[in-house]
Steps between C-alpha positions, in 0.01 A plus 500: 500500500163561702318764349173664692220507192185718538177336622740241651419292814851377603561222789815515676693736759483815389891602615570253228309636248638839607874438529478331119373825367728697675799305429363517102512869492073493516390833664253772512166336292311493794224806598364373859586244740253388778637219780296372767795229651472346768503704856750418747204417719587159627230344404381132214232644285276216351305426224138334563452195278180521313217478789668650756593166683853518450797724418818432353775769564497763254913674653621539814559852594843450761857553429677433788646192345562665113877510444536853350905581504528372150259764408649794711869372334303570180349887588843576661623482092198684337413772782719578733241734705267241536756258611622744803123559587442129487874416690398787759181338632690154606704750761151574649236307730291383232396211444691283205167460388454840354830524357473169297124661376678829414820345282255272315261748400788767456683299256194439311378843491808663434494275154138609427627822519757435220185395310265819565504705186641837619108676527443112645274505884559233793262411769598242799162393657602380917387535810599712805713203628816650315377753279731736664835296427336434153461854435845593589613198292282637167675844591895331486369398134257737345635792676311744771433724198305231359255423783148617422226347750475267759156401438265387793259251385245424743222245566293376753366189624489264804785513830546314741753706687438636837853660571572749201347660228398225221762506201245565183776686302776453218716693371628590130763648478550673122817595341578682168833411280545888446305816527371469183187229541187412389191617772208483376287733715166537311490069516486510880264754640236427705172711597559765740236474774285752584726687800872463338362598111354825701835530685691492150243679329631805716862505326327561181259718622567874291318798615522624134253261340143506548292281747364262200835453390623407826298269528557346127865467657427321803252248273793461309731395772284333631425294236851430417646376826783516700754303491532235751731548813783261616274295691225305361194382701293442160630143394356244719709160569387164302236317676228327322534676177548338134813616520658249766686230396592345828893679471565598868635829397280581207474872432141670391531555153378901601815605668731355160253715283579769702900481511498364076249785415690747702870364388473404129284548191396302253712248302781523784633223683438402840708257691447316819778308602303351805174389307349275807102474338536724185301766612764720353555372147093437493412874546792634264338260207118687579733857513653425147843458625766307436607271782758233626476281785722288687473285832645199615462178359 
């Protein structure tokens, strides 16, 4: 029997690994899961051999051709909503593209659910292409209840588009196991700049203190931070950093800070089931947390 052991880099698909455990009875030992899988974007991501001359293909992000009835056969016998959601969309105009995407990653995440320790947090990192159908898809198997943010992250950088707005956005959509979770408020604040700390500064303002100890409370707040909204313009895409590895997809190791920090504490265990570069397992080791990865071989 496969068994997931902590500080554990593991090679293979990860519906494997997850129908083992589930099939052994193995559930709820896990305190976050972040996946960044693939997009259903259509497009071959490479990987740049060292000096840039040539790339070999890293994955190719297209599932027009994936077979995926095997899988839905499968949800129809373990969650019967997601099944109808998933059944529903094939009676519609899109595009068999999407709904081989959807049951592939709904039969995965519906298992790394099972896994989620009841006070356990889940974030799906996409991209506006079908963050919509994934969110209604994370709703079928977390529950509406559940759904706490869909967070904006947004960068900038070079466009050469002419006819639309340039796409310099994902999204993350985070989900909680229950109502009872782990937020860690006081790990993700930011400084409040000069015009919005003034603007909160006014809810606490108290016409029964005095002037100097106003103004002791404003320091104070203003000092402390606010924490930071559902969209994030303060983590900057990889470029030429030490960071980059050549992964096509690589995450900044800021923005997994910012979701570990905010979604576990120390000594917990992290998971990412989609590891790609490691950026995710890398920054959980420097946070003191436990971690498992897994990614195809």
């Amino acid at each position: 029997m496969f068994e997931l052991q902590n500080k554990s880099l593991n090679l293979a698909d990860c519906l494997d690994i997850l129908v083992e455990l589930y099939r052994s009875g193995k559930r709820e030992f896990i305190d976050l899961i972040y996946i960044d899988p693939p997009f259903n974007s259509n497009r071959i991501y490479n990987v740049p051999f060292e000096g840039g001359e040539l790339s070999e293909k890293a994955f190719v992000d297209t599932w027009s051709r994936v077979a995926y009835h095997d899988q839905l056969d499968m949800i129809s016998k373990i969650s019967p909503v997601l099944y109808k959601f998933l059944i529903s969309l094939e009676q519609t105009n899109i595009p068999k593209s999407y709904i081989t995407y959807l049951t592939v990653m709904g039969i995965r995440v519906f298992f790394m659910r099972e896994l989620l320790k009841p006070t356990g947090s889940f974030y799906y990192h996409c991209d506006p292409t079908a963050s919509h159908y994934v969110k209604m898809m994370l709703d079928m198997i977390f529950g509406m209840d559940n759904f706490r943010n869909e967070i904006v992250w947004c960068y900038t950088g070079a466009s050469a588009t002419k006819s639309r707005f340039p796409e310099k956005h994902d999204i993350i959509l985070f989900y909680t196991k229950t109502n009872k979770y782990s937020f860690n408020s006081d790990d993700v604040r930011i400084p409040y700049t000069p015009t919005g700390g003034g603007f909160q500064y006014k809810k606490w303002k108290d016409n029964n203190t005095t002037e100097e100890e106003q103004k002791k409370k404003k320091e104070y707040f203003m000092e402390k931070g606010k924490i930071v909204e559902d969209y994030w313009t303060d983590i900057y895409i990889l470029k030429r950093t030490n960071e980059k590895l050549g992964y096509p997809t690589q995450k900044p190791e800021k923005l997994l800070e910012r979701i570990i920090l905010a979604s576990s504490n120390p000594g917990d265990l992290v998971a990412d089931f989609y590891l790609g570069g490691g950026t995710t397992i890398a920054v959980a080791e420097k946070l003191d947390r436990q971690w498992i990865g897994v990614d195809i071989n």
